[in-house]
N, C-alpha and C positions, 0 to 999 in steps of 0.2 A: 706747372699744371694750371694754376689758377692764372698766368697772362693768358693763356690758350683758352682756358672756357671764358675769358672776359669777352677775348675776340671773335667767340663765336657767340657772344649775343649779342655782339655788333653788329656782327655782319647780321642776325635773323631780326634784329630792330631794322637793319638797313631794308633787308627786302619787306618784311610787313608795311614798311612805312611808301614803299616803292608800291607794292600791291594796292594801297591804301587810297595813294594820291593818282594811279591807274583807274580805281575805281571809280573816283570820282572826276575823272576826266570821260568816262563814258559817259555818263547822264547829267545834266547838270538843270538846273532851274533859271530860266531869262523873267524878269518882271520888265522889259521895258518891253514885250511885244516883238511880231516882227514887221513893221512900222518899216525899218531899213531894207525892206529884202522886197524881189519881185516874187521870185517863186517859192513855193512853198513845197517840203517831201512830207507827207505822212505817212506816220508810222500807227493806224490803228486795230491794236489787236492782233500786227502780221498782214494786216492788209497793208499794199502799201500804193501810197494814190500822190498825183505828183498834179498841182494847181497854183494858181495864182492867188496873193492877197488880196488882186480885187475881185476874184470870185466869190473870197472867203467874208469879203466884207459889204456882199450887195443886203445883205439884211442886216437886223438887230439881232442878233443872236452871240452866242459861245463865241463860237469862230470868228464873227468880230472883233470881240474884246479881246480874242487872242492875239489878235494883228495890230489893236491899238497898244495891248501892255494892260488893256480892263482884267486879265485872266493869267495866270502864269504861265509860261510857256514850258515843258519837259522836251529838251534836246538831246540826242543820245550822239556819241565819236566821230558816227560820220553825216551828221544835221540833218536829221528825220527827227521830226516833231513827232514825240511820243503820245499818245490819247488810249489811256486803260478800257477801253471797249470792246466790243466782238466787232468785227470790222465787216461783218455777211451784208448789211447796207448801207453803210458811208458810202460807196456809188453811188447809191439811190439818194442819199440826202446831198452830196457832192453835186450829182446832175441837176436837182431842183434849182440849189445855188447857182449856178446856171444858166441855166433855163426859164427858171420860175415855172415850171410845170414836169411832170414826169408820170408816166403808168406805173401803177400802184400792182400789187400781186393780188391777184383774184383768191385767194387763202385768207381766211378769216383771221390765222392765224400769222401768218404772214404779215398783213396786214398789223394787227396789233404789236409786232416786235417795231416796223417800221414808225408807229407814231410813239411808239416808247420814246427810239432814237431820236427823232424831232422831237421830243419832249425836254429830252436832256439837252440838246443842241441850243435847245428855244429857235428853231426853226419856224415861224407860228403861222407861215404860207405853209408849211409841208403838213403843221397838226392839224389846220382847218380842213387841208385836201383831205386826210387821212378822215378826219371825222367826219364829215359829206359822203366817202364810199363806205364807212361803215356802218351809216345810215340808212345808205342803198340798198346797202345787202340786206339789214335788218327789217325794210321794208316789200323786198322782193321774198324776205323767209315768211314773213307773216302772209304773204300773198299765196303761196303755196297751199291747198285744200289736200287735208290728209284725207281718206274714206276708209272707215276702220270695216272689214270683211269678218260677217260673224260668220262661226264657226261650231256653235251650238247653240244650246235654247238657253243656259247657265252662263255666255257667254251673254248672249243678248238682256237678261234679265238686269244682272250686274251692271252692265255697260247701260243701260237707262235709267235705273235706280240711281246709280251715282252721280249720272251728269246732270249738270246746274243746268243747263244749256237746252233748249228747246229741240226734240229729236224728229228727225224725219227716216224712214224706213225705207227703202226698197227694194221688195222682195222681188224678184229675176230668177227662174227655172224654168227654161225653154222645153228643158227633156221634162219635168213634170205635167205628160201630156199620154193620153191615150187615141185620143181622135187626132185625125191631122188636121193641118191648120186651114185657115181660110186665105184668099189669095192678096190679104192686105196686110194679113199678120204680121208676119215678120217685120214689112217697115216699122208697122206702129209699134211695135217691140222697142226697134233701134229709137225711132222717136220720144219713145220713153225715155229711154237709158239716157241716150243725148241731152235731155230734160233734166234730168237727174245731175247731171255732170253738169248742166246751165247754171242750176239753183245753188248748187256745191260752193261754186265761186261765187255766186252775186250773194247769198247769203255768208261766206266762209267767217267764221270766227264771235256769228249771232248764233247757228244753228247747226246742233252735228249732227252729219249726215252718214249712214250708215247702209251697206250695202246688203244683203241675205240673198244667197243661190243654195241656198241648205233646205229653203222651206216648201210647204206643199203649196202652195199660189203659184200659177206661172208669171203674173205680173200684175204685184198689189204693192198698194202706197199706204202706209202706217205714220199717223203724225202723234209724238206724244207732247205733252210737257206735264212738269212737276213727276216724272216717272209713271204715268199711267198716259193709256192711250185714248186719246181725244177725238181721232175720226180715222176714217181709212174708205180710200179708192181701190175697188177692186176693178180690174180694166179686162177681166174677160168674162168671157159670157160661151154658153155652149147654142150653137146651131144646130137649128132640127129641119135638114132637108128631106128629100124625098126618101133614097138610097139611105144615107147617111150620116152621122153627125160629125159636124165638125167644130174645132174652137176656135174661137176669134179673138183677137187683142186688140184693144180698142186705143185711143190716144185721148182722155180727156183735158188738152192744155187748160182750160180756160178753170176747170174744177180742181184742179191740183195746183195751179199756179195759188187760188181763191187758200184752198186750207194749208198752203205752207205760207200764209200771208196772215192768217188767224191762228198759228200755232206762235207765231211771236209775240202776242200779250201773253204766253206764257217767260219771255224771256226778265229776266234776271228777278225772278220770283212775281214779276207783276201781273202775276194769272192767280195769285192767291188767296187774293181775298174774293168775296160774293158777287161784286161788282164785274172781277172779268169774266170768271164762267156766267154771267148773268149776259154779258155782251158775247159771248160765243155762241150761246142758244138762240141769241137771237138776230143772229150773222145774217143775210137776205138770203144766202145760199144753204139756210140750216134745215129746210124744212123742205126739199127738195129729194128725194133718193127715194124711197124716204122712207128705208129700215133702219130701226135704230135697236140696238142691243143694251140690255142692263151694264152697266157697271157697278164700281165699286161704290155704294150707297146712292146717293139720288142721281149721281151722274150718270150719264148715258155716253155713248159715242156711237155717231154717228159716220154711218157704215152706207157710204155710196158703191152702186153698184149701177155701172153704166149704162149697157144693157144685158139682163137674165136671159131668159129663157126666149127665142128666138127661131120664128118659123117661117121660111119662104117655101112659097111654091116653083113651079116650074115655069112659069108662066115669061113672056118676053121681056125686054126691058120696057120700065113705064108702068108697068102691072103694078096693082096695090100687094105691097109685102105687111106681112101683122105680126106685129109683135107681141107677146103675150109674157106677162111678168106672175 
């Protein structure tokens, strides 16, 4: 009994040690590089990519030093060079190698796994490309003008109270009309609104700009800063013909371009001391309209109104029309 179980822990040494030196004939470690070879298999991650060493060696990078012997080389049974990575763009850094250029993924996120990869690679043509488009991007995101759409009066209060930012208003309610309109209106409407989306972008990221189709104005400009409101264009006016009255929508560029141009010494607190509301009062265009309603303690705001109360007669063209405020 005992030569019997000796020989069988012969023979289970015999195969562990067969398993053993199996094992390590699959994968093995080269430190001289592959220096002797043309082509190269990799193995990364299960991708598997088939290249030359002088692809691998047109930069300074990983993949270099691998072909010199700088970096250890993991070969596995049948000589596919092992590389512990996710392998979804080793094409993409392969091609650059290359190439020296390749299109990058339009995903932000995308993007960032690819300059991981040339991170680790030391790729430093593919980190710089990576870092120029996601500078792009970061510059085409800022370029973007959001326009927050109020949705009540608790809505609009909050939403000025808390912004740092210098605010611009535009109230927009076409149907807030009893009279019909005059036969200019509607353009200077669109004109507006167009105006509004001008400013949006040349201002975007000084001044937030804010849309209202909720309110009673059919088309009024509200300019605040420091959360209270500092003047406002009202752009319509009621007509008193013969028959009957109609509304009008006026377009005053020159006067609304002027106070979304004087609501920016309100920008990053710099309306705060005595000095800028001292320069708003006495803006060249301040003293023109020229209703002005109380506000909160000595300040006022002023409140342009284009033209009021408005009377034509019947008379042909060229006749004197009077206007009456």
């Amino acid at each position: 009994m005992s030569a019997e179980a000796s020989a069988g822990s012969v023979a289970a040494a015999s195969i562990l040690a067969t398993q053993s030196s199996g094992h390590c004939s699959e994968e093995k470690g080269v430190g001289g590089g592959l220096a002797g070879s043309k082509y190269v298999k990799l193995n990364v991650g299960g991708s598997l990519h088939y290249t030359t060493v002088q692809t691998l060696s047109k930069e300074d990078s990983l993949l270099r030093s691998m072909c010199n012997g700088g970096a250890e080389v993991t070969i596995d049974s049948e000589g596919w060079v092992v590389l512990d990575r996710c392998g979804r763009h080793f094409g993409l850094v392969l091609n650059f190698m290359r190439d020296g250029s390749v299109p990058l993924p339009e995903s932000h996120r995308e993007l960032e796994e690819v300059l991981k990869e040339a991170q680790y690679y030391r790729v430093q043509g593919l980190v710089q490309h990576c870092t120029s488009a996601m500078q792009k991007q970061r510059d085409v995101y800022e370029g973007v003008c959001r326009i927050p759409m109020i949705t009540s009066t608790k809505e609009e209060q909050r939403m000025i109270n808390t912004c740092r930012k210098p605010v611009v208003k535009l109230q927009n309610n076409r149907g807030n009309n009893k009279y019909s309109y005059t036969s200019n209106s509607d353009d200077n409407l669109l004109k507006n609104i167009e105006l509004f989306d001008k400013l949006g972008l040349r201002f975007n990221g000084r001044v937030l700009f804010v849309k209202d189709v909720l309110g009673d104005e059919i088309c009024c400009w509200s300019f605040y800063g420091e959360g209270r409101k500092i003047a406002e264009v009202c752009c319509t006016s009621i007509v008193y013909a013969t028959e009957k009255k109609q509304t009008k929508v006026e377009f005053p560029e020159a006067r609304i371009f002027e106070e979304t141009l004087n609501i920016l010494i309100y920008e990053n607190g710099r309306g705060s001391g005595t000095g800028g509301v001292a320069l708003l009062e006495s803006s060249p265009g301040a003293s023109q309209s020229e209703e002005e309603g109380a506000s909160a303690g000595d300040r006022r705001v002023r409140r342009i109104h284009v033209r009021r109360h408005i009377m034509h007669d019947e008379r042909g063209h060229g006749q004197q029309t009077v206007y009456k405020d």
